[in-house]
C-alpha positions in Angstrom: 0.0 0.0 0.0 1.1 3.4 -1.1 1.9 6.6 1.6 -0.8 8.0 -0.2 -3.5 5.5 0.5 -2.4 4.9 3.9 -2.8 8.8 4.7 -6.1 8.9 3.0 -7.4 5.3 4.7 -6.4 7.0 8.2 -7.9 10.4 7.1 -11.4 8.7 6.8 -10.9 6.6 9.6 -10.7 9.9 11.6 -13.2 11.5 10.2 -15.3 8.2 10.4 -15.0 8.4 14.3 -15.5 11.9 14.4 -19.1 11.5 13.2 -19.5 8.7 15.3 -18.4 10.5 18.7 -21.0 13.4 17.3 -23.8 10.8 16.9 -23.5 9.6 20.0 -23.3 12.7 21.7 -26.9 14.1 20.1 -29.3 13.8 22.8 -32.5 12.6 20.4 -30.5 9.8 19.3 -29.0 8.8 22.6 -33.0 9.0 24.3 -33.8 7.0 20.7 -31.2 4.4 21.8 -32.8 4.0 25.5 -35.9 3.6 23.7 -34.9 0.8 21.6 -33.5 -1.5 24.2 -35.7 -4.7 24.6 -36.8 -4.3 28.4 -36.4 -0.6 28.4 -40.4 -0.2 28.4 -41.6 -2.9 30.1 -40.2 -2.4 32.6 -40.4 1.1 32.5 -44.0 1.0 32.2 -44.2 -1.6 35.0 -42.8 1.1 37.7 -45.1 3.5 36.0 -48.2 1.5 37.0 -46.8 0.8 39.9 -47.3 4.3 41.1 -44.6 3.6 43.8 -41.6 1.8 44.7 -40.9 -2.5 43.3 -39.0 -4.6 44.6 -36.6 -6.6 42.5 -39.2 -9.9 42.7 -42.1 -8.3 42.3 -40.7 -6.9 39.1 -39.3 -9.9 37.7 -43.0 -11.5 38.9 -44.6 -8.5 36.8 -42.4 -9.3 33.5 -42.9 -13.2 33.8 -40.4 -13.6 30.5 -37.9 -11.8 32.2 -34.2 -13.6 33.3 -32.7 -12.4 36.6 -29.5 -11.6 35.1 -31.5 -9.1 32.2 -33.8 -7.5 34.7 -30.5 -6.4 36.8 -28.5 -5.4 33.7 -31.4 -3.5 33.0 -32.0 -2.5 35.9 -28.0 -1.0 36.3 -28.8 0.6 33.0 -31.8 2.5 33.6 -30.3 3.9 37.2 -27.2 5.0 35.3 -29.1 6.7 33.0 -31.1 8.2 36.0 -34.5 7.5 34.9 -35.0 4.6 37.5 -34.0 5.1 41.3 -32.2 2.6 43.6 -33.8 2.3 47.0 -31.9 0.4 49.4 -32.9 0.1 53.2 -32.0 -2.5 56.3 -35.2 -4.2 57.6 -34.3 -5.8 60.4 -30.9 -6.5 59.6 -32.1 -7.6 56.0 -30.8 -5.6 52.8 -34.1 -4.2 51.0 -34.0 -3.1 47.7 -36.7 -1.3 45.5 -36.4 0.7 42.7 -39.4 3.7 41.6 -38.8 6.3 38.3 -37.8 9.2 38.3 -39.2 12.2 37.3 -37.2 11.3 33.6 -38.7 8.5 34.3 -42.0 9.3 33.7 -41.2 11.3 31.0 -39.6 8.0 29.3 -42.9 6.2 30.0 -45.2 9.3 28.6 -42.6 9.4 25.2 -43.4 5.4 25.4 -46.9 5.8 24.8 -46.9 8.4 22.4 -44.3 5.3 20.2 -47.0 2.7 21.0 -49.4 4.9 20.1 -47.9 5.7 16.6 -46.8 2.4 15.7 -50.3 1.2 16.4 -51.7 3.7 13.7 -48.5 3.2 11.3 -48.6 -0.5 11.5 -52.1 -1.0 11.7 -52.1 -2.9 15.2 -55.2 -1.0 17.0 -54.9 -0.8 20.9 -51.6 -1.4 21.0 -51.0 2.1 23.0 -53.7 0.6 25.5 -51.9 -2.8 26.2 -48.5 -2.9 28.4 -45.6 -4.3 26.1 -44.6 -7.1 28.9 -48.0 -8.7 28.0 -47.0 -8.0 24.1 -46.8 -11.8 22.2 -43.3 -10.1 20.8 -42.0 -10.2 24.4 -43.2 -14.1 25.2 
């Protein structure tokens, strides 16, 4: 390979990652991203009709298709992004943990249902906005 095409393989390699670090940093696409993650809105909307705090079995009870070790990544996930809280308290001695949205949170679950609501009409699948996704066939 010539100087030439090395410098110009390099030169759109850089540029390449460039638009990659400015992708990632647009905040549309990153909330888009959130979005499209499998248990993102299940379990989402699970602490939203909660209205209140979950523990980690009552969750994983709610989204019956659900493996431990997704609902915790998940779980890690959604705290880092700060749309889910971590509650953890000693009850007699015992380490409780629950976990409730946040106020981004319900934000996330109110952008969730305007998505259902406009796939339902673009995809023809009526009442999908009405029905919570864990109970979705595409989720089973």
């Amino acid at each position: 390979m010539s100087h030439l095409k090395v410098h110009l393989y390099w030169d759109r390699m850089a540029k390449q990652t460039t638009e990659m670090r400015r992708a990632t940093s647009c905040s549309t696409l990153s909330v888009i991203h959130i979005l499209g993650k499998r248990w993102t809105i299940p379990i989402i909307e699970t602490l939203y009709y909660a209205k209140g705090e979950l523990s980690f079995n009552a969750m994983q009870t709610e989204l019956n298709h659900i493996t431990p070790k997704n609902l915790n990544d998940s779980l890690k996930e959604l705290v880092g992004y700060g749309l889910v809280k971590k509650n953890e308290m000693l009850i007699k001695g015992s380490k409780h943990t629950n976990y409730i949205l946040t106020k981004n949170g319900v934000t996330f679950e109110e952008l969730a249902y305007c998505a259902k609501r406009l796939g339902g009409e673009m995809y023809h699948r009526p009442g999908c906005e009405f029905r919570q996704c864990k109970d979705c066939p595409l989720f089973k």
